[in-house]
C-alpha positions in Angstrom: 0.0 0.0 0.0 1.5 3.2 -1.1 1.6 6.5 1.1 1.3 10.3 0.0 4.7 11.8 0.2 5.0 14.3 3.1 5.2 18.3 1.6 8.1 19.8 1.5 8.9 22.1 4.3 11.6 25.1 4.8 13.0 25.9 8.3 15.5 28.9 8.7 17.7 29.2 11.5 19.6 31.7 13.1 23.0 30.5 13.9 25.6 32.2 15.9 28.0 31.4 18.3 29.2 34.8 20.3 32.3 32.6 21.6 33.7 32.5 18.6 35.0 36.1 17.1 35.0 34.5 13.6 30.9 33.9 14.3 28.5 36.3 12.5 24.7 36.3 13.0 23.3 34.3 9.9 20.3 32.0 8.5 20.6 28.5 7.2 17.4 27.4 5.2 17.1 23.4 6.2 14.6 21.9 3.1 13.0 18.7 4.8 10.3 16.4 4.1 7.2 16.4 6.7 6.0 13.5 8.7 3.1 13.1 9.8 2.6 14.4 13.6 6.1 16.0 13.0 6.9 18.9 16.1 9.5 21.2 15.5 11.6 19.1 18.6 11.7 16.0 15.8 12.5 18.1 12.5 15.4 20.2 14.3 16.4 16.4 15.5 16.4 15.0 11.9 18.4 18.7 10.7 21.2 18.1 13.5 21.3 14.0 12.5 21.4 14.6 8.9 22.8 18.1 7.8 24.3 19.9 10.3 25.4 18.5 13.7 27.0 21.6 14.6 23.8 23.5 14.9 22.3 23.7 19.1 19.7 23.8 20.5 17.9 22.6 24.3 15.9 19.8 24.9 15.1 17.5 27.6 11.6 16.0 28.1 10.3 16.0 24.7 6.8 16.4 26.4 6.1 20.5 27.4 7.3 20.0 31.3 11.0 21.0 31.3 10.9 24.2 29.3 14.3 24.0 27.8 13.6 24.3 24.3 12.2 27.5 24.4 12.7 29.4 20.9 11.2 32.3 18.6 9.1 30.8 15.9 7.8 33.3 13.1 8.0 36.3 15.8 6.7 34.7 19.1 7.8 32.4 21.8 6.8 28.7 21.6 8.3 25.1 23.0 9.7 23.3 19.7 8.2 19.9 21.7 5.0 21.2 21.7 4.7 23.0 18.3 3.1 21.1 15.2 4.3 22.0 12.1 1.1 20.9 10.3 0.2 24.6 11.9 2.5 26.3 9.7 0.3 25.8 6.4 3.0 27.8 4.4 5.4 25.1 5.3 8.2 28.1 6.3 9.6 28.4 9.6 11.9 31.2 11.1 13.3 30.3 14.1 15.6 32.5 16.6 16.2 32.6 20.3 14.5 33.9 22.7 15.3 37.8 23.6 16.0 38.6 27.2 18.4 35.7 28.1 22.2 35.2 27.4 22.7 33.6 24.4 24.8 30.2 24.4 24.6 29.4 20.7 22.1 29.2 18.3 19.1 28.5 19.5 20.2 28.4 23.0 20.1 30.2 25.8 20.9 30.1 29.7 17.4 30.8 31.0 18.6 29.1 34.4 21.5 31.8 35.2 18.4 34.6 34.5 15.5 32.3 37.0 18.5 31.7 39.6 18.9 35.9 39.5 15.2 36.1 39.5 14.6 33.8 42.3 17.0 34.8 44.7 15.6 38.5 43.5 11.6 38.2 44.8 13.5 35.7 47.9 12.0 32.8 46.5 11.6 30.7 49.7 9.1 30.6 52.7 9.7 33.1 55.1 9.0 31.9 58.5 10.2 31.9 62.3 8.5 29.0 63.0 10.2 25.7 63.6 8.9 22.6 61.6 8.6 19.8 64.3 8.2 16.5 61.6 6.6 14.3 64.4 3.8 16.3 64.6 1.2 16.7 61.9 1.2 19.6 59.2 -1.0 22.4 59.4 -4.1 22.1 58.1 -4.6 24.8 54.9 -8.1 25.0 53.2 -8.1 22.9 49.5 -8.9 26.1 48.1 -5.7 28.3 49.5 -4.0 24.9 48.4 -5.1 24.5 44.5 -4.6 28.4 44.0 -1.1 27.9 45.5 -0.4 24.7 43.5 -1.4 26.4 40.5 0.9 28.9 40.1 3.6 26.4 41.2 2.6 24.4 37.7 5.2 27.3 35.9 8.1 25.7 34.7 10.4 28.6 33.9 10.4 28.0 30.3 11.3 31.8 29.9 8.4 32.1 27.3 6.7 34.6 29.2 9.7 36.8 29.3 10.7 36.2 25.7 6.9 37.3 25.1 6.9 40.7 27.7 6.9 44.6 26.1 8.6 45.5 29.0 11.5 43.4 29.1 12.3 45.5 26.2 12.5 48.2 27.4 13.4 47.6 31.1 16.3 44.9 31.1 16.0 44.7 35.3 12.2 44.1 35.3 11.7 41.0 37.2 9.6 40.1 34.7 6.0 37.6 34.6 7.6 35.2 35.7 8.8 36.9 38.8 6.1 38.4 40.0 4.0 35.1 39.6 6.7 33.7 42.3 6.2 36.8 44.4 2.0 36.0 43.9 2.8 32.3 44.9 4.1 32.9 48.1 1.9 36.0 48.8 -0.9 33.4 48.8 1.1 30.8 51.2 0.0 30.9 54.3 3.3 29.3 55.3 4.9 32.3 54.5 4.8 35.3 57.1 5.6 38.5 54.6 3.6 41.5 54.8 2.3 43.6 52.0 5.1 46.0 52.8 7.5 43.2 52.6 6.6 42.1 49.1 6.4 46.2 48.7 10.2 45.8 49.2 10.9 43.7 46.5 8.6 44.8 43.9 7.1 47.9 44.2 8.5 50.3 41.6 8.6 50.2 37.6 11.1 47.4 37.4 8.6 45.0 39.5 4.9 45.0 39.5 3.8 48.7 38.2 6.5 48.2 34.9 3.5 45.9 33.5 1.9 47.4 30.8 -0.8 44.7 30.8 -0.1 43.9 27.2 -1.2 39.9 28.0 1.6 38.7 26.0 2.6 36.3 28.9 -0.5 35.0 29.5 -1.3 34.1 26.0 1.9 32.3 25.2 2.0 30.3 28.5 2.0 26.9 27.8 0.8 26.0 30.5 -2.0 28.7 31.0 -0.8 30.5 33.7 -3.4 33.4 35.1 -0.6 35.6 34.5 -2.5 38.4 34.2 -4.7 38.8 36.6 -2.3 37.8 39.2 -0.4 40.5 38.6 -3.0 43.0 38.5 -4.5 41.5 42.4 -0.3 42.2 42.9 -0.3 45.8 41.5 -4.0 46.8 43.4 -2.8 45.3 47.0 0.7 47.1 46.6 -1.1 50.7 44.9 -1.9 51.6 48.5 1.8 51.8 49.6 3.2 54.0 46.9 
């Protein structure tokens, strides 16, 4: 039984390596044939396998839970494991790296050194003076504090959110979306003992929570459907009072 042969597809990449001096910014054009159910994380496999294994990029779980293989496709942020090139109808694919982060090479870049700066930024840990005594039994917490806690502990730091942000653009210290979802995490833990004024602190000027320009960018590339947005905004109305 015969199959249809696959179209014809066109993927340009931006390759550049900023270690090298010799490097300068350029796009390859890869010409490969589609399969069916093909993501971008198997056709930049098949480029690297069989015509250039110089070119990099990040992967790791193949299934939208790490984040590492973050990239710019056509103009906006996307995860190469979970974007379908049967989308693409034209068949043509730019890709870059994301904006924002230090780039490695290629398609790559070290999202982790800008979360570790980020996290130890909004003091990403629970604040507390109490002592945990393991033999006894955890505090209870209602189910709801609980989900809405767990929910925003679902990001995984793909740096899509950032890549995604106006303001980054034109703020390179703003903590970012995915900052101030960390600071909104703990704000809602009751395990944590902050204040308002604490939080205040951390992000209350134009390179923390009043820098958004509510542009929804982060929320609408999230691939995991953060409520970015109105997070931040329950953030910017709690901390308005102590400008």
């Amino acid at each position: 039984m015969s199959t249809q042969k696959g179209r014809e597809i066109t993927i340009s990449v931006l390759k550049f390596n900023p270690r090298n001096k010799l490097s300068k910014p350029h796009f390859v054009e890869y010409k490969l044939e589609e399969t069916p159910g093909m993501t971008l994380f198997i056709a930049l496999n098949q480029i690297r396998e069989n015509y250039d294994p110089d070119l990099s990029f990040d992967f790791v779980c193949r299934a939208g839970i790490c984040g590492s293989c973050g990239m710019m496709v056509n103009g906006k942020p996307a995860l190469g494991c979970r974007t379908l090139i049967a989308n693409y109808p034209s068949g043509k694919l730019q890709l870059m790296p994301m904006p924002a982060f230090e780039l490695i090479k290629d398609l790559s870049v070290n999202t982790g050194k800008w979360m570790d700066a980020m996290s130890k930024r909004v003091e990403s840990w629970v604040h507390s003076n109490e002592e945990v005594d393991i033999a006894k039994m955890e505090e209870r917490i209602e189910p709801k504090v609980a989900n809405d806690t767990f929910e925003l502990d679902r990001c995984i730091e793909c740096g899509i959110c950032v890549a995604s942000c106006g303001t980054m653009l034109m703020r390179p210290n703003f903590v970012g979306p995915v900052g101030l979802n960390r600071v909104a995490r703990f704000e809602i833990d009751p395990h944590d003992n902050r204040t308002a004024e604490d939080f205040y602190e951390l992000i209350g000027d134009d390179d923390g929570v009043f820098g958004c320009m509510s542009l929804m960018a982060c929320e609408d590339h999230c691939p995991k459907h953060l409520p970015l947005q109105n997070k931040i905004a329950y953030l910017r109305r709690k901390l308005v009072a102590l400008r």
